[in-house]
N, C-alpha and C positions, 0 to 999 in steps of 0.2 A: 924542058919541053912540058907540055899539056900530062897530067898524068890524073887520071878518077881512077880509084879501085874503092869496088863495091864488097862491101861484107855484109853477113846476117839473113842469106837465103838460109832454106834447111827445107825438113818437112816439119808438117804442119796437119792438125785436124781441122777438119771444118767446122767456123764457129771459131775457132783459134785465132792466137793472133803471132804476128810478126816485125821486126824493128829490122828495116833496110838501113844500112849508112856506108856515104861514101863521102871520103877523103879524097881533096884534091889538091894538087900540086902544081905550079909552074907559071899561074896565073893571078891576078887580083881577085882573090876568090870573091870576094864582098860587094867586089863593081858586075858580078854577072850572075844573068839567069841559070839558074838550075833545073833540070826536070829530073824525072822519072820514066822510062817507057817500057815498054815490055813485047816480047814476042813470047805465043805460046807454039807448041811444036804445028806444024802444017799450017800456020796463021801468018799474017803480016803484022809489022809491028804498029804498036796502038800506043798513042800517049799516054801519061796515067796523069800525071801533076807536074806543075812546074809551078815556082817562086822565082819570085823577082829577084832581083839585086839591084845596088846603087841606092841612089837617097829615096827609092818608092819603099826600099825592104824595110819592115818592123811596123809599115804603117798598117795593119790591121786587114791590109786588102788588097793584099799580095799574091795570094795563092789560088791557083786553080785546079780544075778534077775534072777527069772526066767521069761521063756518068755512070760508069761502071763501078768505080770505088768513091765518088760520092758521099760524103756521109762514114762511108766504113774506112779511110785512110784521111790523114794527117803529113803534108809535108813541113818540113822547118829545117832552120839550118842553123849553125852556130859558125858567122864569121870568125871567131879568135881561134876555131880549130878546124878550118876550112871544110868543115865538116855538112853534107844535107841530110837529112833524115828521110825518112816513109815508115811509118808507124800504120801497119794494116792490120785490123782488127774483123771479128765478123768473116773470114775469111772462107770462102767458097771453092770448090773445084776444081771452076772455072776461073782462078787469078793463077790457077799453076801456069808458070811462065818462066822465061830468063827477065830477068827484071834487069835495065840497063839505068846506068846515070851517065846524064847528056848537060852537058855546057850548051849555056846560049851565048851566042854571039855578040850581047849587049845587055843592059838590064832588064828587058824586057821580057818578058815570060810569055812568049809566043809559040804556042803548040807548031811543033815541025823546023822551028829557026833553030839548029843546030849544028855546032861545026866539031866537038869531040865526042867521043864516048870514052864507057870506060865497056872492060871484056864480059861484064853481067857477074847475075848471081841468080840462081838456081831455085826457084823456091814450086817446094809441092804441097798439093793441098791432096789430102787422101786420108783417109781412117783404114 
């Protein structure tokens, strides 16, 4: 079956930075989109990034942000170790969150088209 599990939450200072990754199992990991989304405590959850998969992934113009990390985050992934990244630097706050990784349903990297998650990872921003 479908299995993400997310590592590399913690704390964090602001201005710091952090490296999200999540391992996935049970699927073609290479043929499908991956995101990133996050819920902060008393919020709704908000997309952060997602990459493609299939023959669009490695071309240069794969990846998307929202405008919250923007600039200050990096998603990638490395098909040979089914592995996606979040590389969040500049770090604020307000990105304290559970930070989730989401399968898409196709290779298409379409903010909200999601059919698994994995159980999150924890990350705070605080001095």
């Amino acid at each position: 079956q479908v299995q993400l599990v997310e590592s590399g939450g913690g704390l964090a200072q602001p201005g710091g930075s952090l490296r999200l990754s999540c391992t996935a199992s049970g699927f073609t990991f290479s043929s499908y989109a991956m995101h990133w989304a996050r819920q902060a405590p008393g919020k709704g959850l908000e997309w952060v990034s997602g990459i493609y998969g299939g023959e669009i992934s490695g071309s240069g113009s794969d990846t998307y942000y929202a405008d919250s990390v923007k600039g200050r985050s990096t998603i990638s992934r490395d098909n040979a170790k089914n592995t996606v990244y979040l590389q969040m630097n500049s770090l604020k706050p307000e990105d304290t969150a559970r930070y989730y990784c989401v399968k898409g349903p196709s290779g298409a990297a379409i903010a909200g088209s999601y059919d698994y998650w994995g159980q999150g990872t924890q990350v705070t921003v605080s001095s």
